[in-house]
C-alpha positions as CSV (number, residue, x, y, z in Angstrom):
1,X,190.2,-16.5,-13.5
2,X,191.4,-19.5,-15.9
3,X,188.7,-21.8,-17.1
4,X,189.6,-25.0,-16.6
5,X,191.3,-26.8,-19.8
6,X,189.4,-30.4,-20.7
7,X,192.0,-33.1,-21.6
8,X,191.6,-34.9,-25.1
9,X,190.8,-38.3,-22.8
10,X,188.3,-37.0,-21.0
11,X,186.6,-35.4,-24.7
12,X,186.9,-39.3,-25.6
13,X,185.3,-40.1,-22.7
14,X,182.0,-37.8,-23.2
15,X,181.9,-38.7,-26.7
16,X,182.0,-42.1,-26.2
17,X,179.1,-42.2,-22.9
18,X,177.0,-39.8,-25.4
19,X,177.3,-42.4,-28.3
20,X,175.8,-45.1,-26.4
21,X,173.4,-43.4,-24.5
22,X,172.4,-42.1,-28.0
23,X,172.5,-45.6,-29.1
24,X,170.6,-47.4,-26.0
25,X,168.5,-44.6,-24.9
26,X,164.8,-45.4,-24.2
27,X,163.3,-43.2,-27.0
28,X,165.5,-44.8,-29.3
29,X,164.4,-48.8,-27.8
30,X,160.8,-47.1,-27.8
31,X,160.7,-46.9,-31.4
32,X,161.1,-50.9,-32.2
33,X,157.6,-52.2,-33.7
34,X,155.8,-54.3,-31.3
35,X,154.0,-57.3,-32.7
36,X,155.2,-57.6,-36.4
37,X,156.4,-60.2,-37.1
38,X,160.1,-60.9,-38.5
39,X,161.5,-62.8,-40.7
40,X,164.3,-64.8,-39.6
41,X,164.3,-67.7,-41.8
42,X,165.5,-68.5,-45.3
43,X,164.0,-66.4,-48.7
44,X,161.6,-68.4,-50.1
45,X,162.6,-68.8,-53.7
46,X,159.3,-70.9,-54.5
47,X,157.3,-67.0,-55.0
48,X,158.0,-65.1,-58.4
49,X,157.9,-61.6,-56.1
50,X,160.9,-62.9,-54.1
51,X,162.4,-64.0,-56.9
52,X,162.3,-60.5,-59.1
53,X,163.2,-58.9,-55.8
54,X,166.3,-60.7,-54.3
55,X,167.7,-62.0,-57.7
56,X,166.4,-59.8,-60.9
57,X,166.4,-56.4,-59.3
58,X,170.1,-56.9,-58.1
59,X,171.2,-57.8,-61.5
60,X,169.9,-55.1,-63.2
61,X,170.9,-52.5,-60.5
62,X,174.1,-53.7,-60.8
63,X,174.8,-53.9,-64.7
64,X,173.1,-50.6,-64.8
65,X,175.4,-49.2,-62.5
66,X,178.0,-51.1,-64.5
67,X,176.9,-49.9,-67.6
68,X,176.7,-46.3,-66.4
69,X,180.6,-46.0,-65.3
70,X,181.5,-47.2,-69.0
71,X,179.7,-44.7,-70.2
72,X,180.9,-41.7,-68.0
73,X,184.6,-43.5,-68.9
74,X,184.0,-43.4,-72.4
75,X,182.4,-39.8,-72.5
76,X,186.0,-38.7,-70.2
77,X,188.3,-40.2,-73.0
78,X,186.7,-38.2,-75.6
79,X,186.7,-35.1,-73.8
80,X,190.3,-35.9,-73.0
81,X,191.3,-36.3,-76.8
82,X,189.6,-32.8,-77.3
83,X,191.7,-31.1,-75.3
């Protein structure tokens, strides 16, 4: 006997259901922290700690990572002139 073949719509189908019950499943809602409360306003620029986090930080992450690349860039051009 022939097991019965599954068409690639109905493999959309399941994988779609199973991503949302994934996604809205009660353990998953369960999880969300009751009673803290969120910030939904504007940063506060006025404090020196949300300053050095949302402004400094990002800068120097970013010409680290900027930095970093010229680096690795520089160090492939000389092993490229080696060859």
């Amino acid at each position: 006997m022939k097991a019965p073949t599954i068409s690639s719509f109905q493999k959309q189908i399941f994988l779609l259901l199973s991503f949302f019950y994934i996604l809205f499943s009660p353990s998953v809602v369960g999880q969300v922290p009751q009673g803290i409360p969120k910030g939904n306003g504007p940063i506060d620029f006025s404090s020196t700690t949300n300053i050095v986090i949302y402004i400094v930080l990002p800068i120097i992450v970013v010409a680290g990572f900027i930095f970093w690349r010229m680096a690795n860039k520089k160090k492939r051009e000389e092993e490229d002139k080696g060859l």
